[in-house]
BAFI-3210 file (N, C-alpha, C; in Angstrom, 3 decimals, decimal comma, padded with zeros to 6 digits):
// residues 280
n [1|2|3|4|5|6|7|8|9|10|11|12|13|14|15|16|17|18|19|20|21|22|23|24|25|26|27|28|29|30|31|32|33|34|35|36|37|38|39|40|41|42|43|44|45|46|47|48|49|50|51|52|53|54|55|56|57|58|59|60|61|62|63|64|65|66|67|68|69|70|71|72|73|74|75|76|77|78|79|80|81|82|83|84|85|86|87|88|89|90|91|92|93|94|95|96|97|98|99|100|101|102|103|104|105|106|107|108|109|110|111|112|113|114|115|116|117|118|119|120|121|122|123|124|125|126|127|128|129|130|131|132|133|134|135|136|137|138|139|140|141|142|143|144|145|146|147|148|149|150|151|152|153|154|155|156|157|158|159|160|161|162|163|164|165|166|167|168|169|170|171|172|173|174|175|176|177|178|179|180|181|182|183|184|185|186|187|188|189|190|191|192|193|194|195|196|197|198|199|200|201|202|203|204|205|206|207|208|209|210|211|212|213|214|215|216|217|218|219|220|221|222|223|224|225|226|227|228|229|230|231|232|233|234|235|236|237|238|239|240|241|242|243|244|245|246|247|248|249|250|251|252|253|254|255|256|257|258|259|260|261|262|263|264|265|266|267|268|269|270|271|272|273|274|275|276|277|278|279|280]
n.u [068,501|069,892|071,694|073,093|074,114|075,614|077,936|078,507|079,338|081,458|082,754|083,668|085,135|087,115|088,486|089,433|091,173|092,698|096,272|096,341|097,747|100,440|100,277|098,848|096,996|093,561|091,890|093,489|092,602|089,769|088,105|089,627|087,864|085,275|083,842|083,708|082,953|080,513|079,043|079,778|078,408|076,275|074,913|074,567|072,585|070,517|070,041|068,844|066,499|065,330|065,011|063,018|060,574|060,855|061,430|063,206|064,669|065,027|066,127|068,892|069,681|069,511|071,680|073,652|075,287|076,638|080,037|080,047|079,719|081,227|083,766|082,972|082,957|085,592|087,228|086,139|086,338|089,224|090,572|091,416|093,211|091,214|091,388|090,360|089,157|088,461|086,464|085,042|084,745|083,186|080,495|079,982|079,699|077,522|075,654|075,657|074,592|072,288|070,710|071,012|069,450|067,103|063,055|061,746|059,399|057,021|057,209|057,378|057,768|059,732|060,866|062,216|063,772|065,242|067,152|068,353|069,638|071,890|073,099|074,470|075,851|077,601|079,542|080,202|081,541|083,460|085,234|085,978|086,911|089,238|091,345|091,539|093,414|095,346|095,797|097,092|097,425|095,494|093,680|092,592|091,880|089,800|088,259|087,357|085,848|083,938|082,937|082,015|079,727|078,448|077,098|075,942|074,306|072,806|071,841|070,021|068,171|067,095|065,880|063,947|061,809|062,228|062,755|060,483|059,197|060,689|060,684|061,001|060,041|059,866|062,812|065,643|067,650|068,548|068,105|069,411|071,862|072,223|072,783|074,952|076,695|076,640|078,059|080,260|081,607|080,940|081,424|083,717|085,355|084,929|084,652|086,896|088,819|087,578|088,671|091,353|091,723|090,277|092,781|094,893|094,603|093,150|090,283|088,671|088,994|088,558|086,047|084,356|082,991|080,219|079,215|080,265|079,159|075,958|076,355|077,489|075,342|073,216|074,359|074,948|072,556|071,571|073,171|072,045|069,566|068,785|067,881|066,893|069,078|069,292|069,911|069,979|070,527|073,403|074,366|074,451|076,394|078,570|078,829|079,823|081,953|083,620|083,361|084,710|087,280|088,054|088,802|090,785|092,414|093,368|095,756|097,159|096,685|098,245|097,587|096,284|095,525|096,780|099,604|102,128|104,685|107,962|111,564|112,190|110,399|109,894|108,349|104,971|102,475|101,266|098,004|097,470|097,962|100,437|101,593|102,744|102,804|100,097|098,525|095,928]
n.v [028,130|030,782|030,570|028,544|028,441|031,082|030,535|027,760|028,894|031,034|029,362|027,706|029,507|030,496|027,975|028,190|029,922|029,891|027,997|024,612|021,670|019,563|015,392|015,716|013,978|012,744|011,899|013,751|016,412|017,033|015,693|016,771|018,903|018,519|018,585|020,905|022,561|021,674|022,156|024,758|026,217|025,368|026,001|028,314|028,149|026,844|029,118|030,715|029,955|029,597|031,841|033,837|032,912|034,194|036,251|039,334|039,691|037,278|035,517|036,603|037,180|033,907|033,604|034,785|033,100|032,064|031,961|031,392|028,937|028,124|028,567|026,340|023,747|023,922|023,722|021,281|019,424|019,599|020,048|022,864|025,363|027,953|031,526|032,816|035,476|035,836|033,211|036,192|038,016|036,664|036,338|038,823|040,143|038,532|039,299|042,197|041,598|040,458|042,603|044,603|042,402|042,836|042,576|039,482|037,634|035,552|032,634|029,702|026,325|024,737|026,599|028,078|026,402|025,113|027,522|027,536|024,851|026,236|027,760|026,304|024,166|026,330|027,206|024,291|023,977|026,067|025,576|022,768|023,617|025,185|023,189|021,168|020,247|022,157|021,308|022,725|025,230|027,934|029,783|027,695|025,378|026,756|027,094|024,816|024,158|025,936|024,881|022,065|022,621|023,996|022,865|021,147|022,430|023,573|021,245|020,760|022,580|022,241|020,141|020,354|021,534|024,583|025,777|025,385|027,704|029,654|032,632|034,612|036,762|038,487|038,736|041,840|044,194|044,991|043,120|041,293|042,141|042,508|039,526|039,155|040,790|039,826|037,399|037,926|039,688|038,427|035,542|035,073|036,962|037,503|034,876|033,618|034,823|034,793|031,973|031,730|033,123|031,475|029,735|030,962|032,193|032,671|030,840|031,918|034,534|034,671|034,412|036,416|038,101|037,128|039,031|041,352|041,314|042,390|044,844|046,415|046,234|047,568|050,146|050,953|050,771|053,511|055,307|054,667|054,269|056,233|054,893|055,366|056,004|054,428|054,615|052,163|051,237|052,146|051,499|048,468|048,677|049,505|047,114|045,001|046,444|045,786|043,377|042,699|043,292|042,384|039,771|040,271|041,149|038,669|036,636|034,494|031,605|028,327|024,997|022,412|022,624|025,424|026,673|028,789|030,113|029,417|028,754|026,318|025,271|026,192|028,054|027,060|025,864|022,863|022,825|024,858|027,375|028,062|031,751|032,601|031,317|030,361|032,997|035,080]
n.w [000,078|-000,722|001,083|000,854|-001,537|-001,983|-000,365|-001,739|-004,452|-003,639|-002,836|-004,688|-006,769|-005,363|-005,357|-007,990|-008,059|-006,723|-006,074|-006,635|-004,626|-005,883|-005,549|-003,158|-000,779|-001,872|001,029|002,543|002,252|001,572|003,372|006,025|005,954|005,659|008,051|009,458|007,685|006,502|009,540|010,200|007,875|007,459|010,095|009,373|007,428|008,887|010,677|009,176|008,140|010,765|012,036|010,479|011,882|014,449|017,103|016,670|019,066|020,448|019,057|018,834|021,429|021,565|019,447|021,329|023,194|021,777|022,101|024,542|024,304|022,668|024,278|026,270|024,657|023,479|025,793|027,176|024,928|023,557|025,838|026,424|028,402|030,110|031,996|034,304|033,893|031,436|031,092|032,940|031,119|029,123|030,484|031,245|028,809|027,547|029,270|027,998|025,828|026,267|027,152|024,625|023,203|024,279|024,747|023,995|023,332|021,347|020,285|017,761|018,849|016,906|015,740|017,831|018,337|016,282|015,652|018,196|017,462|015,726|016,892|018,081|016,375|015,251|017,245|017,199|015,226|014,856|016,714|015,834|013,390|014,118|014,366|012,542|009,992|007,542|004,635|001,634|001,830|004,078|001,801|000,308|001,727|003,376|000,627|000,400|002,529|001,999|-000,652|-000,019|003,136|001,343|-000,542|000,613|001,924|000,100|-000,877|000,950|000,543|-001,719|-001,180|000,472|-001,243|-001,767|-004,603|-005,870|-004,983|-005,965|-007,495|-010,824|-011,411|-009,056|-008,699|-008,916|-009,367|-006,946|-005,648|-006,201|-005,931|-003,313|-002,964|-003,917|-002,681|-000,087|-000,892|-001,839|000,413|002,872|002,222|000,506|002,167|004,803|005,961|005,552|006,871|009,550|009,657|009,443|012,367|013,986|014,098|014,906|017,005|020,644|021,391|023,197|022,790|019,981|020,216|021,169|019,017|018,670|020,572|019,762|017,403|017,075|018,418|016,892|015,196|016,078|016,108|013,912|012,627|013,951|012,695|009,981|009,791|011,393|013,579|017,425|019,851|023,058|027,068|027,702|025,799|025,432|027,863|027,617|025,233|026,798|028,504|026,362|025,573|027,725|028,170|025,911|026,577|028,952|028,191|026,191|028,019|029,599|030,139|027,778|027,908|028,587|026,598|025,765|023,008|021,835|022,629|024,379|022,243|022,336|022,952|023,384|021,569|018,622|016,033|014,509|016,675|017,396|015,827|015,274|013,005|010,365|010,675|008,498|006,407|006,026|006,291|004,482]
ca.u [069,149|070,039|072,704|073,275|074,790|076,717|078,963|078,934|080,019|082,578|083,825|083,746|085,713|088,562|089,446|089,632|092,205|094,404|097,029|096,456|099,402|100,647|100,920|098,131|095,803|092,145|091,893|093,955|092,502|088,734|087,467|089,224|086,821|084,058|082,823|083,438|082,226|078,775|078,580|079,453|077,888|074,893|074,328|074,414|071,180|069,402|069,607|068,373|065,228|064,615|064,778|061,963|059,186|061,745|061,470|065,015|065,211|065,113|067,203|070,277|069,672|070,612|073,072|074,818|075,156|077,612|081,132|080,137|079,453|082,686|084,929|083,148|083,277|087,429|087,367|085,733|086,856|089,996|091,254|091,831|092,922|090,602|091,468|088,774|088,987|087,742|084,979|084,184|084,268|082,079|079,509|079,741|079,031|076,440|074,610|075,289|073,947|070,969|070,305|070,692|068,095|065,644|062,509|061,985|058,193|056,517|057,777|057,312|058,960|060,228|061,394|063,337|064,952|066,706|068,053|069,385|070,479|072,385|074,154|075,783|076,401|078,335|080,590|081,199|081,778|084,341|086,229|086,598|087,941|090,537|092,084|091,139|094,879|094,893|096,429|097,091|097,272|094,006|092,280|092,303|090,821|088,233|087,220|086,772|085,037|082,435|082,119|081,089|079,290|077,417|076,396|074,767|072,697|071,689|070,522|069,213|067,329|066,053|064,700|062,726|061,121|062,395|062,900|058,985|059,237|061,304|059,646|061,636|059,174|060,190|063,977|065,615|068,911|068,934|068,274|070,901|073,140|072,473|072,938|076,241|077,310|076,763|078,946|082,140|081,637|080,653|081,759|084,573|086,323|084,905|084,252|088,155|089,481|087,114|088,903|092,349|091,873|090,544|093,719|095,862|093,810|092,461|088,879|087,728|089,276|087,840|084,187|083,728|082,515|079,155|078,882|080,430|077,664|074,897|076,427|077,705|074,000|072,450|075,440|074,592|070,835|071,427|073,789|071,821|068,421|068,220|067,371|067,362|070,521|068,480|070,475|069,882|071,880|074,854|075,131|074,871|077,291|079,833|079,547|080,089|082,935|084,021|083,682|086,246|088,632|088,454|089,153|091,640|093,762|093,784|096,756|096,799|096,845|098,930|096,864|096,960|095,294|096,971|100,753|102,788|106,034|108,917|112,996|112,049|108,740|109,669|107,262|103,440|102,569|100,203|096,290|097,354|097,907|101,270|101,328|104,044|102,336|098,422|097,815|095,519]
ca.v [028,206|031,700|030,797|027,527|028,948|031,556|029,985|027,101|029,810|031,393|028,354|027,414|030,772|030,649|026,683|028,124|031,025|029,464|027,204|023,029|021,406|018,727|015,140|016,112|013,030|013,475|012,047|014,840|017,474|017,245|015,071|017,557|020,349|018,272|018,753|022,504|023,253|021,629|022,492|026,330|026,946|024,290|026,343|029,846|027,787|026,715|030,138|031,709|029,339|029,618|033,240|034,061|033,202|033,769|037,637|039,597|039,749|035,775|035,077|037,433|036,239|032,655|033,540|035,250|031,986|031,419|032,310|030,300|027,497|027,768|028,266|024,863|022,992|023,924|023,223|020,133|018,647|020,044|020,560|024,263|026,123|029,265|031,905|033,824|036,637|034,946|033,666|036,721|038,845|036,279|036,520|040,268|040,459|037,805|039,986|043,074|041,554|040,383|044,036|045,185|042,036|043,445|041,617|038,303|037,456|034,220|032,076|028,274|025,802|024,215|027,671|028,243|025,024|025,878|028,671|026,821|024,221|026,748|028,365|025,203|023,828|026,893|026,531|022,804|024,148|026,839|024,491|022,271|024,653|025,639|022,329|020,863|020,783|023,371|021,489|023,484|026,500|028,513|029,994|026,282|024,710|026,913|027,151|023,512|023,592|026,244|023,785|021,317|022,690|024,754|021,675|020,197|023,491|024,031|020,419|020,928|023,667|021,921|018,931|021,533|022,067|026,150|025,477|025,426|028,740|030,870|033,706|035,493|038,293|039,220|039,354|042,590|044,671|044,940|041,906|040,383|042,829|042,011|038,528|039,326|041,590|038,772|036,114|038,526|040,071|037,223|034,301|035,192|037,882|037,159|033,535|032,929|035,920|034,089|030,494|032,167|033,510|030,387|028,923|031,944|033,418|031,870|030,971|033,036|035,840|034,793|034,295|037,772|038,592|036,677|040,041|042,631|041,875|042,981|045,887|047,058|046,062|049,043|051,464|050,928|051,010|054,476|056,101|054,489|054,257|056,896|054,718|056,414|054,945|054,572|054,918|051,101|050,532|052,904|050,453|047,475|048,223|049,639|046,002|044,349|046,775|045,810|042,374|042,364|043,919|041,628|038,514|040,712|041,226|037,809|035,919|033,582|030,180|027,179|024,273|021,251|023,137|026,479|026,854|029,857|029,794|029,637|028,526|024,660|024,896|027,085|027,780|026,758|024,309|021,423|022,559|025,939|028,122|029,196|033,159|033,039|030,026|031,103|034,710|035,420]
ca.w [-001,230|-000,439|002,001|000,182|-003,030|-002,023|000,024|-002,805|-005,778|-003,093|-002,357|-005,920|-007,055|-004,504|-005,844|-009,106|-007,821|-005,495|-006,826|-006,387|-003,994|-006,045|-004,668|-001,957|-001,201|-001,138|002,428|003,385|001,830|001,460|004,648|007,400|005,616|005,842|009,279|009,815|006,503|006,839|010,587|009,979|006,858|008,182|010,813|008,972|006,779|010,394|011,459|008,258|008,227|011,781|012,564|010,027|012,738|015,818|017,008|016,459|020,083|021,030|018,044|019,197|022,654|021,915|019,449|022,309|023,803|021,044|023,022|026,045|024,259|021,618|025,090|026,781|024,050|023,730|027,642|027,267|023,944|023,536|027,069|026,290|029,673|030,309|032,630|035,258|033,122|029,777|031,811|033,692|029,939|028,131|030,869|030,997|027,352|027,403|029,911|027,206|024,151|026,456|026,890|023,154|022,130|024,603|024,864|022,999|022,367|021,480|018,994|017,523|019,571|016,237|014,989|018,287|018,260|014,822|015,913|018,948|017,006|015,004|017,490|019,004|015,196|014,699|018,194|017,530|014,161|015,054|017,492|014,907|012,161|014,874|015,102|010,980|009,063|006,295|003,599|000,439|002,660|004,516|001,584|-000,507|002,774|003,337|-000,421|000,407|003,217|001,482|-001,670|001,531|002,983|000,468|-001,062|001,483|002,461|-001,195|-001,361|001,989|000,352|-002,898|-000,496|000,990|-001,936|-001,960|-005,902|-006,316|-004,246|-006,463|-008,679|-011,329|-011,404|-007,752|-008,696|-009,082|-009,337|-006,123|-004,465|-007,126|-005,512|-002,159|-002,613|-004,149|-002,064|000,858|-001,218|-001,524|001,870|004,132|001,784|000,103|002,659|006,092|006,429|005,622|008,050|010,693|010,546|009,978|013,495|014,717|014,388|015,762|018,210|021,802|021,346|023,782|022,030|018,980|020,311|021,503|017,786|018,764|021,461|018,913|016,080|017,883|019,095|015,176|014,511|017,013|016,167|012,023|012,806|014,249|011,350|008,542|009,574|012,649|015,355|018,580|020,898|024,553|027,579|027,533|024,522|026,010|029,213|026,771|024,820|027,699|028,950|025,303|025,475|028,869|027,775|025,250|027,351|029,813|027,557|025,596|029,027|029,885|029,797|026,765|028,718|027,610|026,663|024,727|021,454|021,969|023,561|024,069|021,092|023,524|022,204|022,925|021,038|017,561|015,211|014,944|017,823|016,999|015,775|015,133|011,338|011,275|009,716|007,694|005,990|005,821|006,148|003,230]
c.u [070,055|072,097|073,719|074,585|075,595|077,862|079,673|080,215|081,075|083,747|084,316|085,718|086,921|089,217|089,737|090,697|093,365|094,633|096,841|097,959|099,409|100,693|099,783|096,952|094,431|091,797|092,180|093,620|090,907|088,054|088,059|088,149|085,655|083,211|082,683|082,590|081,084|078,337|078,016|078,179|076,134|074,221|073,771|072,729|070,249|068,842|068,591|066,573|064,522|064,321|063,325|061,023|060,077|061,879|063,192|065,393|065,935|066,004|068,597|070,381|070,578|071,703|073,945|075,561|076,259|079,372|081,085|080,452|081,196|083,738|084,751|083,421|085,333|087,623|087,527|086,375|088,409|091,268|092,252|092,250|092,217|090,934|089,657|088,282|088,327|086,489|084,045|083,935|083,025|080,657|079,221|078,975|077,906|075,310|074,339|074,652|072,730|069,975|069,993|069,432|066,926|064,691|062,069|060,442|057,931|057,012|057,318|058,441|059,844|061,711|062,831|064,533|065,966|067,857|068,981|070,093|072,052|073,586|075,023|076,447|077,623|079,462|080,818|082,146|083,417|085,192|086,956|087,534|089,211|091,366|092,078|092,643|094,368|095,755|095,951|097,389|095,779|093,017|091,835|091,279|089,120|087,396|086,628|085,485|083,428|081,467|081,166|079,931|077,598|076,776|075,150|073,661|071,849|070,484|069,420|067,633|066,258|064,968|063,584|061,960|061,312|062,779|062,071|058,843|059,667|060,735|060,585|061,617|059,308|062,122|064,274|067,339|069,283|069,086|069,058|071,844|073,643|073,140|074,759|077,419|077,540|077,711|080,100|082,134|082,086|081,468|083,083|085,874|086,220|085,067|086,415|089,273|088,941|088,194|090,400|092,177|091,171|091,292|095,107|095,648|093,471|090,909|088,522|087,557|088,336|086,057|083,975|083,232|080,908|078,469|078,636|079,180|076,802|075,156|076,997|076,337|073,690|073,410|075,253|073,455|070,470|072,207|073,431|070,241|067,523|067,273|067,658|068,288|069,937|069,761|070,396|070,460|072,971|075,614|074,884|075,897|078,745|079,680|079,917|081,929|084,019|084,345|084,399|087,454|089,018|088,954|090,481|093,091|094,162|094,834|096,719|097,727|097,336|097,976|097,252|096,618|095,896|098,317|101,705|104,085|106,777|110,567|112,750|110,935|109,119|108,513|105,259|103,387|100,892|098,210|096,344|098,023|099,247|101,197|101,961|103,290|100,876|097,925|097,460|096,254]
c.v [029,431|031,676|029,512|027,719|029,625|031,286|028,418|028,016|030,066|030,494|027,838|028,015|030,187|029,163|027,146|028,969|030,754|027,943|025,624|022,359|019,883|017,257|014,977|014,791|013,788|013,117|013,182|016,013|017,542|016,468|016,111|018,913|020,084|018,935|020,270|023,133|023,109|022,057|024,161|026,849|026,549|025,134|028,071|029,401|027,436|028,204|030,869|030,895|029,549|030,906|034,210|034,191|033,464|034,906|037,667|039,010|038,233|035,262|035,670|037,134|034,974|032,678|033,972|034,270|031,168|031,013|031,620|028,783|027,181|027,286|026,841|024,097|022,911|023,376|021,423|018,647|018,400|020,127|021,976|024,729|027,322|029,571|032,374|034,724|036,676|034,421|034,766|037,463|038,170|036,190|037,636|040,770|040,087|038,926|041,687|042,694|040,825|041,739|044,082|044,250|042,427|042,114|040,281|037,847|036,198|033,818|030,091|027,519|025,441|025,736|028,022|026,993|024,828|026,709|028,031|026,263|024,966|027,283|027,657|024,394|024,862|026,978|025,534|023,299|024,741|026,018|023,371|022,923|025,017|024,573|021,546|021,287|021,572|022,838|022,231|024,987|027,189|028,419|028,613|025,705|025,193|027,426|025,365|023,318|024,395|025,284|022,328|021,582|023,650|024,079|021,654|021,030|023,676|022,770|020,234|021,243|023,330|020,708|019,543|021,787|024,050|026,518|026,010|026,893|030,385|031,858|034,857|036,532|039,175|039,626|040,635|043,374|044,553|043,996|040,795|040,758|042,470|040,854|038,410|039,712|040,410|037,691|036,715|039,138|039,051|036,290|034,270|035,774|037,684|036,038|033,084|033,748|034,844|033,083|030,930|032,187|032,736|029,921|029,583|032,694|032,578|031,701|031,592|034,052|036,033|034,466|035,321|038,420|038,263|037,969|041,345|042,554|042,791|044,506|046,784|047,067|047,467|050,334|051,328|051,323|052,633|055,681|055,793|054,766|055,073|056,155|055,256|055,093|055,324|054,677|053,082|050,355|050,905|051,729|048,830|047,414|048,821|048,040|045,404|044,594|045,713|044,587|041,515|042,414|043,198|040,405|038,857|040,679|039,967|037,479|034,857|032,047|028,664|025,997|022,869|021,683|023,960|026,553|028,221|029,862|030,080|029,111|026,837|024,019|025,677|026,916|027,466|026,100|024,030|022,152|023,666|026,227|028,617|030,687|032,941|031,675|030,234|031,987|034,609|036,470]
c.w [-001,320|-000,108|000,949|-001,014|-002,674|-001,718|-001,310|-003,534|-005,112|-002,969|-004,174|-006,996|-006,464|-004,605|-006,933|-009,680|-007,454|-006,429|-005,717|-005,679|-005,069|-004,941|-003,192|-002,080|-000,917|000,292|003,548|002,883|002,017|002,581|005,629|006,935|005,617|006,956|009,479|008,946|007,001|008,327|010,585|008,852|006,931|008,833|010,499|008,419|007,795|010,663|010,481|008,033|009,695|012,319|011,936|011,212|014,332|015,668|017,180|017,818|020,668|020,342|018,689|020,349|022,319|020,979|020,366|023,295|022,747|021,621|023,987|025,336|023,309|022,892|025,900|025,999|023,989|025,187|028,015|026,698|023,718|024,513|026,863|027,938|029,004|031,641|033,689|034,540|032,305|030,429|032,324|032,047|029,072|029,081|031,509|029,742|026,904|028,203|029,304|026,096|025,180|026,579|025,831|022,665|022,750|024,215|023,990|022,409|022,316|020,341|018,933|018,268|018,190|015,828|016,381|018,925|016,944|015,276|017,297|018,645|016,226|015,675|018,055|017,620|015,063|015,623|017,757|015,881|013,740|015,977|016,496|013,406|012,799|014,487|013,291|010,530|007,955|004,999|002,353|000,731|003,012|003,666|000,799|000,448|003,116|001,914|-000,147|001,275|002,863|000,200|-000,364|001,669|002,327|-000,257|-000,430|001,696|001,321|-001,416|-000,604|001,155|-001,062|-002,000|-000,225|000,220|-002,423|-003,661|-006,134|-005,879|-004,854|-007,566|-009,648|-011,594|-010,126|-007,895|-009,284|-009,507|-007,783|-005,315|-005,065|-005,912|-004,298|-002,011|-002,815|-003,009|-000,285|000,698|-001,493|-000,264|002,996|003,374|001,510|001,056|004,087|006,314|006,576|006,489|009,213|011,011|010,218|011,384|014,514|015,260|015,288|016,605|019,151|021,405|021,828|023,443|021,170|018,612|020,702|020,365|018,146|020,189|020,539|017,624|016,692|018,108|017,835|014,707|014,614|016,099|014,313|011,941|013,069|013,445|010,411|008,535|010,881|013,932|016,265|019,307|022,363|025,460|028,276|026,759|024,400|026,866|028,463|026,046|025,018|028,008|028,063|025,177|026,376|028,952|026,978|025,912|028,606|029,368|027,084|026,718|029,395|029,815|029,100|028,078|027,823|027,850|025,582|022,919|021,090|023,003|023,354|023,295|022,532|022,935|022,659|022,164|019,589|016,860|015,915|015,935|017,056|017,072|015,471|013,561|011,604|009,859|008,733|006,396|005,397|005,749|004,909|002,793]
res [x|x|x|x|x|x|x|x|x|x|x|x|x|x|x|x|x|x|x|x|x|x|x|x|x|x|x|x|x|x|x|x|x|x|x|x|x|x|x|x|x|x|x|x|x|x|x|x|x|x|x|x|x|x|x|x|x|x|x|x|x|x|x|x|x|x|x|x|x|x|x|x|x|x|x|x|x|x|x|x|x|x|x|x|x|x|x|x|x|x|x|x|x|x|x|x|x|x|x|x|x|x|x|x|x|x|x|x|x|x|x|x|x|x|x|x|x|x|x|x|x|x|x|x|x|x|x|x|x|x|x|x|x|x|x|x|x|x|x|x|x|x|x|x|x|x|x|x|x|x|x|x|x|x|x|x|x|x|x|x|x|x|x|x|x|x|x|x|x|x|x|x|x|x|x|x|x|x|x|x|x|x|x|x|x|x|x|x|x|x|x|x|x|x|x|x|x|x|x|x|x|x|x|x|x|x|x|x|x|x|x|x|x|x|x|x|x|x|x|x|x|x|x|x|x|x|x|x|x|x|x|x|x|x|x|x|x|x|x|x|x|x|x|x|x|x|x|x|x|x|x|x|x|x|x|x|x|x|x|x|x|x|x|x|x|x|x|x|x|x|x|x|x|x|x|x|x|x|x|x]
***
């Protein structure tokens, strides 16, 4: 319900801001937001149910498993080219954020099958947001695709019974705040930066975030709440580093989702945002 709502209200909010395209059918406007919506926002509500009994470590583990899977799926689906490079960085990084989650622990099979599920919902998720037309312009689309799917997770979340669950005597200022502070942060300000740079960025590029959390986690953990930084979480997150920088140098590879602008190609090419057009 948690996850459910905010993205609802966000999504809610930002139809009620941004200006309606005349003229616009609903075919073309609210079915390509279907699938990303409920996949992404689907999979944000998997993870948030399944990580409960699923130690940090095992959880951040298979999200790290996010980037591989975003660049096969583009590979696969898509026929994205990927260089050596983009491979060798996302399984540099993979082998730094296995460091930072450190050891993993026992867990429910059910519980770590969520979280699996979650992390490949949110690749097919992000592949598809790349390639999804943006009528009305970016932020219209993805207020759509949070009314989506923020639906579905909330009703997810009443099926569940998490209704019967709620206690008004446990709410507070603060855990208002939090929740707030999660639905203009994440909902409102990140979620629609993210699928911008879906559409204008290489995937591979734009899966190295599923390395960099982790490694903002540790480095927050240790200026807010004095964790000690081991000499284990140095050489983790030199390769996280090391792992951007190798994707970053690549050479952006021409593909059928993703082509380099050139004087017989102007403009956007086919599946991509153009700036001048979408920048929030």
């Amino acid at each position: 319900l948690m996850t459910g709502t905010r993205f609802l209200i966000a999504g809610l909010v930002l139809l009620a801001v941004t200006r309606r395209s005349p003229g616009v059918h609903l075919r073309r406007t609210w079915l390509p937001a279907l699938a990303p919506g409920i996949l992404l926002i689907g999979s944000a509500g998997l993870l948030a149910i399944g990580e409960q009994r699923v130690p940090t470590g095992t959880a951040a583990l298979i999200s790290a498993t996010i980037p591989f899977l975003m660049v096969l799926l583009g590979v696969a689906f898509l026929r994205q080219r990927t260089r050596w490079l983009e491979w060798l960085g996302i399984a540099v990084g993979f082998a730094g954020a296995a460091l930072l989650a450190g050891p993993g622990g026992d867990a429910p099979a059910g519980s770590i099958a969520l979280v699996t599920a979650s992390a490949l919902g949110w690749a097919a998720g992000s592949v598809v947001a790349g390639v999804a037309p943006q009528e009305g312009g970016l932020l219209r689309s993805v207020a759509r695709q949070g009314v989506a799917g923020g639906t579905v997770v909330t009703l997810a979340g009443l099926a569940a019974g998490e209704a019967g669950q709620l206690d008004s005597a446990f709410f507070s200022a603060r855990s208002l705040a939090a929740w707030a502070f999660l639905m203009v942060a994440s909902s409102l300000i990140v979620y629609p930066i993210y699928v911008w740079l879906l559409g204008v960025a290489r995937t591979s590029l734009v899966a190295t975030f599923g390395y960099v959390n982790p490694a903002v986690a540790v480095l927050l953990g240790w200026a807010v709440l004095d964790e000690a930084i081991t000499g284990r979480t140095l050489l983790a997150a030199a390769l996280v580093v090391g792992a951007v920088l190798l994707v970053v140098s690549a050479a952006p590879a021409v593909g059928a989702h993703q082509a380099e602008a050139s004087p017989s190609a102007p403009g956007p090419q086919p599946g991509t945002l153009g700036t001048e057009e979408h920048l929030p």
